[in-house]
N, C-alpha and C positions, 0 to 999 in steps of 0.2 A: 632781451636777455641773451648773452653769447652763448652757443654751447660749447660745452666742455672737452677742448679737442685729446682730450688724453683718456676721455669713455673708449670701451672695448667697442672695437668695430668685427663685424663676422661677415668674410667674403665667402660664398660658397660656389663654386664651382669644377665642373669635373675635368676641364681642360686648364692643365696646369699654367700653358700660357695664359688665359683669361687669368686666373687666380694672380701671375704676378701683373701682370698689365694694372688692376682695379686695385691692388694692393698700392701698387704703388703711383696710380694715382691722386688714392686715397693720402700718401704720405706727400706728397706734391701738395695738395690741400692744407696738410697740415696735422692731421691726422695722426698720432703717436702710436697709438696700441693697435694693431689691424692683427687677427687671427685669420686663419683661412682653415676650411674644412673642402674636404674632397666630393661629399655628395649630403642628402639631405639626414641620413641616419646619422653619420659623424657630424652633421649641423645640430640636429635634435639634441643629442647625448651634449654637445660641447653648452649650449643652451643653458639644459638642466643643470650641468657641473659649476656654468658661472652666468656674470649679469653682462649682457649688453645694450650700448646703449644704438644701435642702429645694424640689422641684416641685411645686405643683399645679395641676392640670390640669382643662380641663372635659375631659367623653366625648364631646361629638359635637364636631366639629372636621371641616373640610375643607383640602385634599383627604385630609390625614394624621391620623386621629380620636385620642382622649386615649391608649383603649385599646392602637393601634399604634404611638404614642410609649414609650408604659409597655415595649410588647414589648422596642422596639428599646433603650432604655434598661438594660432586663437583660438585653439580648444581647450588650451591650459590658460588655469586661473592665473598661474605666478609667468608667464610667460607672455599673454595675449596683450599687453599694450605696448613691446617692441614695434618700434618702426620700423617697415619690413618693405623693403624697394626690391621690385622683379627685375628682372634683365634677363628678355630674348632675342635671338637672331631675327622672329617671325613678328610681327606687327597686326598678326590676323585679332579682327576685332571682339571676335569672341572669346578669345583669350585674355585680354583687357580687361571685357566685362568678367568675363567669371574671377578673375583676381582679384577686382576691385569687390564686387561680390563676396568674395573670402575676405578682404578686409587690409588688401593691399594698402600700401602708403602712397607709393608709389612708381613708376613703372617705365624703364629705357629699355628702346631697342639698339641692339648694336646693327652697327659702328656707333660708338661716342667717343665725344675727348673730357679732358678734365674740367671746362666750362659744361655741360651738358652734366653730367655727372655732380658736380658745384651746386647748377641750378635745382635739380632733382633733391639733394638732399637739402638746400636751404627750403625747399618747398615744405620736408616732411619734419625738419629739426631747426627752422630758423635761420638768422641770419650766422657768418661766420668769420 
């Protein structure tokens, strides 16, 4: 089954350059609808206000980081079975596990390009 390239996509990140970079390789993909939020409290609220069909998220994030977005995410009933892909600079393994542990989908570390990013979401929404 294809997905739906015109589901709301939510990029969040606090470095505005990241935010257009993934944006817009998100639209290089194909991708129609990409929202961006600045940090994890304006991710949360933007959530609650609408439906999306794929998160990704950096990890360090202030004052609300990737990680306790992810939490609060599958802490909510109407919320918790978004696919929810991490992205950070760090590749330390513990950090891996405890996302995947929360219930991550999926997980890049930067640097990436648009095939890495491709494969990651084909991994967690199918083929595209």
């Amino acid at each position: 089954m294809a997905i739906d390239m015109s589901m709301p996509v939510l990029v969040v990140d606090d470095y505005k350059t990241m935010l257009r970079i993934i944006s817009n390789l998100l639209k290089q993909l194909g991708f129609e609808n990409v929202e961006e939020a600045s940090d994890g409290t304006e991710a949360l609220d933007k959530m609650k206000k609408g439906s999306y069909g794929l998160v990704i998220s950096d990890w360090n994030l202030e004052p609300m980081t990737g990680y306790e977005l992810l939490l609060k995410v599958r802490a909510d009933d109407v919320l918790r079975r978004t696919p929810f892909i991490m992205v950070t600079a760090e590749s330390k393994t513990e950090n891996v596990i405890a996302a995947k542990k929360a219930g991550v989908n999926n997980y890049i570390v930067k640097p990436f390009n648009a095939a890495t990013l491709k494969q990651k979401i084909t991994a967690v929404l199918g083929e595209f």
